[in-house]
N, C-alpha and C positions, 0 to 999 in steps of 0.2 A: 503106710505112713509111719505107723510105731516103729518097724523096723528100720525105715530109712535112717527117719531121725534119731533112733537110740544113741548113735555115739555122737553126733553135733550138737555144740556147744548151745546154738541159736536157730529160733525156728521164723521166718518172714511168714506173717501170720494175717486174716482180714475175713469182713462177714460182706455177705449181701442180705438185705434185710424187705423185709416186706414193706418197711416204712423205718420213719425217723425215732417212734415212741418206742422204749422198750419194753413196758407196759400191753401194751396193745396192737404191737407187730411181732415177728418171728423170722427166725434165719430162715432163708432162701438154701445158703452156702455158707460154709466156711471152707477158706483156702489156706494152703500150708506150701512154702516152698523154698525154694533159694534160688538165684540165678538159673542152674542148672537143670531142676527140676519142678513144678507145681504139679501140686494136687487140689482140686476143687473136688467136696465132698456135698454130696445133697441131702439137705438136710432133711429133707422128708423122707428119706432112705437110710440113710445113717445118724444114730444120735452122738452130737457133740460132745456129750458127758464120756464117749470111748476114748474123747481123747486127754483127758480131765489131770491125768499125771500128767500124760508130755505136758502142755501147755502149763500146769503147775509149778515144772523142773528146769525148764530152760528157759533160755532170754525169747522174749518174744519182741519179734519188731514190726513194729505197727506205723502206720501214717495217721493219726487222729486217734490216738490209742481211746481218749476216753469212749468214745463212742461204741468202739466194739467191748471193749472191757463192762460194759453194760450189759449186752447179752451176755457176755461170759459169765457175770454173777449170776442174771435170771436164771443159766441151767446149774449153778453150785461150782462153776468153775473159779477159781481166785492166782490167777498168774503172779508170781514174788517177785518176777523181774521182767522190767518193762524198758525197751527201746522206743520211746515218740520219734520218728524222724519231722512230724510237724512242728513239734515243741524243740527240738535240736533247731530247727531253720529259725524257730523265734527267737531262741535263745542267741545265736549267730546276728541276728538282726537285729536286735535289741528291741523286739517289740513293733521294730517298722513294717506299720502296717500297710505300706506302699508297695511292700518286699509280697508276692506271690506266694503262700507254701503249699498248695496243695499237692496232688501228688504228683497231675500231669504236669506242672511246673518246676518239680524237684527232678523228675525224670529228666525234664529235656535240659536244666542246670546241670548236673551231674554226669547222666549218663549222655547227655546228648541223642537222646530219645522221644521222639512225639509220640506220647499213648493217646489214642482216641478216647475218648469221655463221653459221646456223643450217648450213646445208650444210657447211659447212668440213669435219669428220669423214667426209662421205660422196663426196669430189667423185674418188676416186681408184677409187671403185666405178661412180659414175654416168658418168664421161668427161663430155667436151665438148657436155654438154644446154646448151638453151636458159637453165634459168638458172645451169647452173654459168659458160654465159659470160657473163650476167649481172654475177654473182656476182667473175668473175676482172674482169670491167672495171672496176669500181666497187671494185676495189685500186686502179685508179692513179688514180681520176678525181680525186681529191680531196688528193691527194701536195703538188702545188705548190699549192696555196691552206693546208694546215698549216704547209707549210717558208714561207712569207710571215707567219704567223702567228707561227710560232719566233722567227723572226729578228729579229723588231719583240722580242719580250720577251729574244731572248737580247741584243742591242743595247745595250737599257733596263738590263742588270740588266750590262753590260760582258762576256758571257760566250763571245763570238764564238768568243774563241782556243782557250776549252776544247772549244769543239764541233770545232772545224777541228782538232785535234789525234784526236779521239774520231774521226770522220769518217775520216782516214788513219792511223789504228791498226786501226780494224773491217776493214779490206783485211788488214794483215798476221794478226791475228787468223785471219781466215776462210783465209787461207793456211796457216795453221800446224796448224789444227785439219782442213783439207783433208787434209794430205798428211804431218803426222805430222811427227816427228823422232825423232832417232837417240838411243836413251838408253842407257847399259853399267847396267843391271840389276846387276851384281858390285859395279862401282864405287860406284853407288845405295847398296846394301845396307852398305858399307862406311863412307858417309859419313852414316849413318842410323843 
């Protein structure tokens, strides 16, 4: 994976997780890939911190960035540069929240691809079967052909700055809701 990725600019990046808390669950998988190739790595085999530069160096493109960028802090990972393809479709949408963005939804927009989802609910009981890794690969395979798609209508419609601002907030975001902050409860109560 280090070697592939060494000379590309961007990495299509995703976790499978044991649950939704990052606190109290743990990677399953992280997946790394582009159209052309995916790699799902196990995470009870390999630790994620081997890959702590790439993901540090490169653009990483995510669907729901905040979510995974959460484990990413838990192992001391801190990505600088971040592609949301969820927050792109918001930002394209203006927030209509009638508008679909998940990922199987962006896929079949896009690329004109139907990904099964069906497992999703089950993949923290079944581990690393043939098609849960299926399943985790075909999160990234399709990343950078959506973010190609974004960018052509966010372009068109002038909306670059809003995503690129969106893009470096979901970091501080997924920091803050990682690790908390300090609130005086007393104080609160007083000015409420």
């Amino acid at each position: 994976i280090l070697f592939y990725f060494k000379d590309k600019k961007e990495i299509e990046f995703d976790t499978e997780t044991t649950g939704l808390d990052v606190h109290s669950n743990d990677l399953i998988s992280a997946q790394f890939g582009d159209n052309k190739n995916q790699f799902v790595v196990d995470s009870n085999t390999i630790d994620i911190r081997e890959f702590k530069v790439l993901l540090e160096n490169k653009l990483i493109i995510m669907q729901n960035a905040k979510f995974d960028l959460k484990f990413l802090y838990k192992y001391g990972i801190f990505p600088t540069k971040v592609y949301d393809t969820f927050l792109a479709e918001s930002v394209l949408n203006m927030g209509n929240k009638k508008v679909r963005k998940s990922l199987d939804h962006l896929t079949y927009r896009y690329c004109n691809i139907s990904l099964d989802k069906t497992i999703r609910g089950s993949i923290h009981k079944e581990g690393l079967s043939k098609r849960v890794i299926k399943y985790a690969a075909d999160d990234v395979k399709y990343l950078g052909e959506i973010k190609k798609a974004q960018l052509k209508k966010l372009k068109e419609f002038n909306l670059l700055k809003a995503l690129e601002l969106d893009n470096r907030f979901v970091r501080v975001l997924a920091y803050v809701e990682f690790s908390g902050f300090y609130l005086d409860a007393d104080k609160w109560k007083r000015f409420h």
